[in-house]
C-alpha positions as CSV (number, residue, x, y, z in Angstrom):
1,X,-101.7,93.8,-63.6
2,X,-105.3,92.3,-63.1
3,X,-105.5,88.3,-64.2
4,X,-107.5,87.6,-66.6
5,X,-110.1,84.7,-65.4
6,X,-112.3,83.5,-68.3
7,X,-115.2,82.1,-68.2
8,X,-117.6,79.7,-70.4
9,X,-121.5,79.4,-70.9
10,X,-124.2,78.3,-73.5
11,X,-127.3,80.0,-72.3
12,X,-130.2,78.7,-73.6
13,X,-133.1,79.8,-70.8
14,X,-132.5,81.0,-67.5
15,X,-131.4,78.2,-64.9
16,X,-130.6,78.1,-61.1
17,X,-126.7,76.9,-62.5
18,X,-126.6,80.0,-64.4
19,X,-127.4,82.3,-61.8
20,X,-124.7,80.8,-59.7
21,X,-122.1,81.2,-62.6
22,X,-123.0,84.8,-62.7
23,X,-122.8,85.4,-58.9
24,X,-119.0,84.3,-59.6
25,X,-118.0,86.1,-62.2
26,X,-119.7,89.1,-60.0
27,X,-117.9,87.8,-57.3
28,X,-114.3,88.1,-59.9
29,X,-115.8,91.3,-61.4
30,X,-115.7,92.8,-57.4
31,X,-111.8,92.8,-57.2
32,X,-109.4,94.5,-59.0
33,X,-107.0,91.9,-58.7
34,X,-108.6,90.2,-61.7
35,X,-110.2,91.2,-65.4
36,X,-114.0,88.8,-65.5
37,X,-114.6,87.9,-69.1
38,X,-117.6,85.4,-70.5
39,X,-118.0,83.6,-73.8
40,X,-121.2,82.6,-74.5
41,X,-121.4,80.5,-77.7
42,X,-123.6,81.7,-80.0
43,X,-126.2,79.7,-79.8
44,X,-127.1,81.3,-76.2
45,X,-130.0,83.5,-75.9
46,X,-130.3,86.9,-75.7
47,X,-131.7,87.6,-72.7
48,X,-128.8,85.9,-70.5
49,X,-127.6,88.0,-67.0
50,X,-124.5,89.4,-69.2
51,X,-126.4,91.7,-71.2
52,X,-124.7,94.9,-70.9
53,X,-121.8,94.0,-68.7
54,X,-118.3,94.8,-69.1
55,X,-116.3,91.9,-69.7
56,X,-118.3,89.8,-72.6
57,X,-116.5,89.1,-75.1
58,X,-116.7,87.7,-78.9
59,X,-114.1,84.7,-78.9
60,X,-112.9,82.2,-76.7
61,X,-109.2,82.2,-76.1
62,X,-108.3,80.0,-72.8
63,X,-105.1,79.5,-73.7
64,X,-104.2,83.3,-73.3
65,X,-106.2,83.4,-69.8
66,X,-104.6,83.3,-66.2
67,X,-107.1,81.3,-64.9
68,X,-110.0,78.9,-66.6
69,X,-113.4,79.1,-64.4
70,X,-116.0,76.1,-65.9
71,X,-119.1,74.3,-64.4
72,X,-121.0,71.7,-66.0
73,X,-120.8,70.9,-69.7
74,X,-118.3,74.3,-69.9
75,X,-115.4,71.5,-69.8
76,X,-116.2,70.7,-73.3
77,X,-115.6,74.1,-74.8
78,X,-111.7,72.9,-74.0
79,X,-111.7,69.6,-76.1
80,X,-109.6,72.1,-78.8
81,X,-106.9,72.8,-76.1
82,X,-106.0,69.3,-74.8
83,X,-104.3,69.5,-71.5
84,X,-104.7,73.0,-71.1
85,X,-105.3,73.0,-67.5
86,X,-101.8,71.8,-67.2
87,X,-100.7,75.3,-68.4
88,X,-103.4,77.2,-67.1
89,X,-105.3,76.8,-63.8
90,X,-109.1,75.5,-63.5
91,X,-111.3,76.7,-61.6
92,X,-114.9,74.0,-62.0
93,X,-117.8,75.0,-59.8
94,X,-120.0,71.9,-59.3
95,X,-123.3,72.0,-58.5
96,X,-124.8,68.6,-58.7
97,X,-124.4,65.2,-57.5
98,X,-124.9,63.9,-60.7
99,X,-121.0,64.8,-61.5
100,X,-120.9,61.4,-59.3
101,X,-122.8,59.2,-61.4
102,X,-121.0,57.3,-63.7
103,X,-124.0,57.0,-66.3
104,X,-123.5,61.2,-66.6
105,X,-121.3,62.5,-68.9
106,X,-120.2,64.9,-66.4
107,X,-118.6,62.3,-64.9
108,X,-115.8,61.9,-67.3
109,X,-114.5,65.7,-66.5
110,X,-113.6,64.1,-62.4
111,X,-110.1,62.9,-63.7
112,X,-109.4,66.5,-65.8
113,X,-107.1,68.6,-62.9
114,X,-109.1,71.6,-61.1
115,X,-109.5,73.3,-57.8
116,X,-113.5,72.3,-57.3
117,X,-116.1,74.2,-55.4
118,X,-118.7,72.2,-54.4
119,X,-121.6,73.8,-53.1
120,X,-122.5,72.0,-50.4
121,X,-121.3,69.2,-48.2
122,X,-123.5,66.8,-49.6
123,X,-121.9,67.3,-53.2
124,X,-118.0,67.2,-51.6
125,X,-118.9,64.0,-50.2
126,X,-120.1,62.6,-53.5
127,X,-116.8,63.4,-55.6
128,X,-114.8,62.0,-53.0
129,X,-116.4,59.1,-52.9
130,X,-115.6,58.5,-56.7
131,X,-111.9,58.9,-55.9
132,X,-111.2,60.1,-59.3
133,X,-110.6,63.9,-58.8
134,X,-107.5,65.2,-59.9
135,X,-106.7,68.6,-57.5
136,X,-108.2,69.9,-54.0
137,X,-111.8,70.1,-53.1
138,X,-113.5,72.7,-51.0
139,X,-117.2,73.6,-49.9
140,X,-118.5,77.1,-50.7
141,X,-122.6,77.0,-49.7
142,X,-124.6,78.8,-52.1
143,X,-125.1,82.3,-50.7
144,X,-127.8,84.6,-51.3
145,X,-128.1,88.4,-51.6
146,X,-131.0,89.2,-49.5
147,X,-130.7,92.9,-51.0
148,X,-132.7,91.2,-54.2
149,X,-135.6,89.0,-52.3
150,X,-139.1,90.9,-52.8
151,X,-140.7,91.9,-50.3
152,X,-144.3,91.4,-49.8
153,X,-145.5,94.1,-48.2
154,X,-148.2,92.0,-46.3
155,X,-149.7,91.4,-49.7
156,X,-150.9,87.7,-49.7
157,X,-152.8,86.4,-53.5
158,X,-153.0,82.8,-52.0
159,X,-152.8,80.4,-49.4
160,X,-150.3,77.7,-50.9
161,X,-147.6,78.3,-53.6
162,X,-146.9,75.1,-55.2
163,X,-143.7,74.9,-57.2
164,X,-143.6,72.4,-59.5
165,X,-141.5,72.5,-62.4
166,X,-139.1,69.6,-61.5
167,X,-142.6,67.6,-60.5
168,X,-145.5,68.8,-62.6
169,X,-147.9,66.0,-62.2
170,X,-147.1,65.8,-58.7
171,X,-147.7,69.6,-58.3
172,X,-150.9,69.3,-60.5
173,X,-152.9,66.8,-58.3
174,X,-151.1,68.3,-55.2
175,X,-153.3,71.7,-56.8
176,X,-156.7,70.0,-57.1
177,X,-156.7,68.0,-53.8
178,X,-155.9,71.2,-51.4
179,X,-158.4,73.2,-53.9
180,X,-160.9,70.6,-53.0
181,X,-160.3,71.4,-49.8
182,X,-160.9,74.9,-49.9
183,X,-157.1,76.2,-49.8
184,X,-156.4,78.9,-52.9
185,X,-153.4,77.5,-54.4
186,X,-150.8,79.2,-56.8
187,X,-148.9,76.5,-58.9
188,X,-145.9,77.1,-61.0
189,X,-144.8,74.5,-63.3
190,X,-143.8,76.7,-66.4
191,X,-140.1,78.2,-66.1
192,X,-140.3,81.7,-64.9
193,X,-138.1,84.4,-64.5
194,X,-136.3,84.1,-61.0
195,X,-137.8,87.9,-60.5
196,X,-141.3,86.2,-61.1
197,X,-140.7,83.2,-59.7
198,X,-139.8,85.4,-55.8
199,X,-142.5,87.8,-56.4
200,X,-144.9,84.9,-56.5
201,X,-143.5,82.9,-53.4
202,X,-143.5,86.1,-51.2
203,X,-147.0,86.7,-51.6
204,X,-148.3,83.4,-50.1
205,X,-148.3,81.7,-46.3
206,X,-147.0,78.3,-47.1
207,X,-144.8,77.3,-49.5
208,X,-144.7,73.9,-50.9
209,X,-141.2,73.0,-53.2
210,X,-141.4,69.4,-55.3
211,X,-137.6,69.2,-55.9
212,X,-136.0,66.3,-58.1
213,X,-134.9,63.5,-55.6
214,X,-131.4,64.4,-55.4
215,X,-130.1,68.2,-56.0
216,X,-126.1,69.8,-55.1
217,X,-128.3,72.5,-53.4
218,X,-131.8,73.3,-53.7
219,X,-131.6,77.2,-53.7
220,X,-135.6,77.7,-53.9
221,X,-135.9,76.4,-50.2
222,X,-133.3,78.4,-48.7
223,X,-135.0,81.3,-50.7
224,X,-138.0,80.7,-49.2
225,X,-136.7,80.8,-45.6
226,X,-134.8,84.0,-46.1
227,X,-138.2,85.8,-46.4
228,X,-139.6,84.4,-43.6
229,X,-141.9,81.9,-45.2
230,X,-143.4,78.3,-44.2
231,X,-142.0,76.1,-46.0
232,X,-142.5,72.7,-47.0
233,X,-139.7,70.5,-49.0
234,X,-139.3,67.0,-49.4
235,X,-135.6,66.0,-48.9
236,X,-133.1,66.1,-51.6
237,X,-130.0,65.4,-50.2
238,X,-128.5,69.1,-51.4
239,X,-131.2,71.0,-48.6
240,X,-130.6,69.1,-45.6
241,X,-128.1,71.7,-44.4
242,X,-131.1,73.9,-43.9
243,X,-134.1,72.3,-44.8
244,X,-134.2,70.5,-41.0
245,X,-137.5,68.9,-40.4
246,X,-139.7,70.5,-38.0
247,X,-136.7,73.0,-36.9
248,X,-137.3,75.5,-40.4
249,X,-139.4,73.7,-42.4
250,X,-141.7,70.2,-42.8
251,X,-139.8,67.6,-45.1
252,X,-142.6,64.8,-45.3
253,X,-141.8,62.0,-48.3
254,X,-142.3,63.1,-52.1
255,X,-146.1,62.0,-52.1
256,X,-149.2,63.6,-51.9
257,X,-151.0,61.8,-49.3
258,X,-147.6,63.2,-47.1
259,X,-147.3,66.9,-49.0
260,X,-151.4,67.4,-48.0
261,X,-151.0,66.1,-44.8
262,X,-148.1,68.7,-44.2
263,X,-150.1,71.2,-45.4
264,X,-153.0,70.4,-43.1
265,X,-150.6,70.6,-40.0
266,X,-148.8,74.1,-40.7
267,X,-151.8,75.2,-41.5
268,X,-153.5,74.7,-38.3
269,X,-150.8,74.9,-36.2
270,X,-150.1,79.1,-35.5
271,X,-147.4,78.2,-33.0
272,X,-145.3,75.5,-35.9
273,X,-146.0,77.9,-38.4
274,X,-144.2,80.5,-36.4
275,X,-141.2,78.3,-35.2
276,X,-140.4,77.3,-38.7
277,X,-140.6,80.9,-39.9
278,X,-138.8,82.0,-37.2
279,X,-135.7,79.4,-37.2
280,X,-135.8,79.1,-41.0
281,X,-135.1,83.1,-41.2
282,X,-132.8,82.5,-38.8
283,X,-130.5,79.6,-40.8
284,X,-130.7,81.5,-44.0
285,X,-128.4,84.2,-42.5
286,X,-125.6,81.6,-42.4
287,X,-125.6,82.0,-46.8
288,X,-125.1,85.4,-46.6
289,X,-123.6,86.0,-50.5
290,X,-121.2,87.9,-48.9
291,X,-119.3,85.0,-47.4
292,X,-119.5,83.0,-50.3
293,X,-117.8,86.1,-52.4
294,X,-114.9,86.2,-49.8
295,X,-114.1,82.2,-49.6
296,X,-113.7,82.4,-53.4
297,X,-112.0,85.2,-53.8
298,X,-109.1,83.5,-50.9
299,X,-109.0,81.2,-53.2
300,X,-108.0,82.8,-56.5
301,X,-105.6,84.8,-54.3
302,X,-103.9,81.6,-53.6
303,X,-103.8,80.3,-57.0
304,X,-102.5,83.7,-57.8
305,X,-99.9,83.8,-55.8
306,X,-98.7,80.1,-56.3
């Protein structure tokens, strides 16, 4: 028989930490050795990825799951069931470094006992550090499907995207200085719809990314690389993996005396241009969702057969 692997979400507006969640409960969905299911409260919205899946269902029953898969605030959807995940295993996908700060409340679920899958070194690191967490830690780096990047078809609307929702002043004079200059810019600072959001980066040359000053993984960048684009990021600790300066991509400081002045090099610079296209193409292939699917999926076989 299948085991039953539950998992948790309020969905208010499409994130980057939702669309991991649902490329693992895809990733659960894949095998027969397990049943997927999602509860999303209520209050979610209707447009989440689960729409007309198989496995959604109305109530929230952990204690009659096999295993208990959580990330961020999902931990608090157990407060009914105290020490639940001494009965049933946990499974807590963490995506930020902020689990690590003690001023986040996500830092009072460390001591609560769960297999943790940090997606990326950086964010392993940080939870050790804290030597609070109760159960074994591994690294799965966020993959990608490449089957579901646009492709551009040589169509280019502009010469810069600028994406700025985690920085919109920053992106807004970054926008009117390289306008100034002559550049034709496309900024995004609103929330799109990741379809949007890709079909908007593919059809540009250079692609500027104003991430918050520390992320668990900035997927936009590594995005950007797998089709082939310049791309310029400044350093947040979750992209260094792949975002290697002057190897795939520029990483000048989070300023816009810096981000122009990158602009102005890859700009005039053919043979940089190419290199970083070239060798960030080239990295990308290492996140292959693939792999991710298969390191996860080893290790609810081991909790399975434990």
């Amino acid at each position: 028989m299948p085991r039953r692997v539950l998992f948790h979400r309020e969905f208010k507006a499409f994130t980057g930490g939702h669309l991991k969640v649902f490329d693992y409960f895809n990733h659960t969905l894949s095998c027969d050795n397990y049943l997927a299911e999602i509860h999303l409260t209520q209050n979610s919205a209707t447009d989440h990825p689960w729409r007309g899946k198989q496995g959604v269902v109305k109530d929230y029953d952990p204690e009659n799951a096999e295993i208990l898969f959580v990330a961020g605030m999902d931990w608090t959807a157990l407060a009914a069931h105290p020490g639940i995940e001494e009965r049933v295993p946990v499974v807590n996908l963490v995506q930020g470094l902020r689990h690590a700060s003690p001023s986040n409340p996500l830092f009072g679920f460390l001591r609560r006992r769960a297999i943790r899958l940090c997606v990326s070194d950086q964010v392993a690191q940080a939870l050790k550090a804290t030597v609070l967490c109760n159960g074994p830690i591994h690294v799965i780096p966020n993959g990608i499907d490449f089957g579901l990047l646009p492709v551009s078809d040589g169509i280019v609307d502009c010469d810069i995207f600028v994406s700025g929702s985690k920085q919109p002043r920053l992106a807004s004079d970054l926008t009117a200085r390289l306008q100034e200059q002559g550049y034709t810019v496309d900024c995004q600072i609103e929330h799109l719809p990741r379809s949007v959001f890709l079909t908007r980066m593919a059809r540009t040359r250079v692609v500027v990314l104003l991430p918050l000053p520390e992320e668990g993984f900035y997927l936009p960048s590594l995005e950007a690389l797998a089709m082939g684009l310049v791309v310029i990021c400044p350093d947040c600790i979750g992209n260094r993996a792949f975002c290697i300066d002057r190897v795939t991509a520029l990483t000048p400081p989070l300023d816009l005396d810096h981000l122009v002045a990158a602009v102005h090099e890859v700009t005039r610079d053919p043979l940089l241009s190419k290199t970083l296209r070239d060798k960030g193409k080239e990295i990308s292939l290492r996140h292959d969702i693939r792999s991710e699917r298969e390191t996860f999926l080893n290790i609810l076989e081991d909790i399975r057969q434990a």
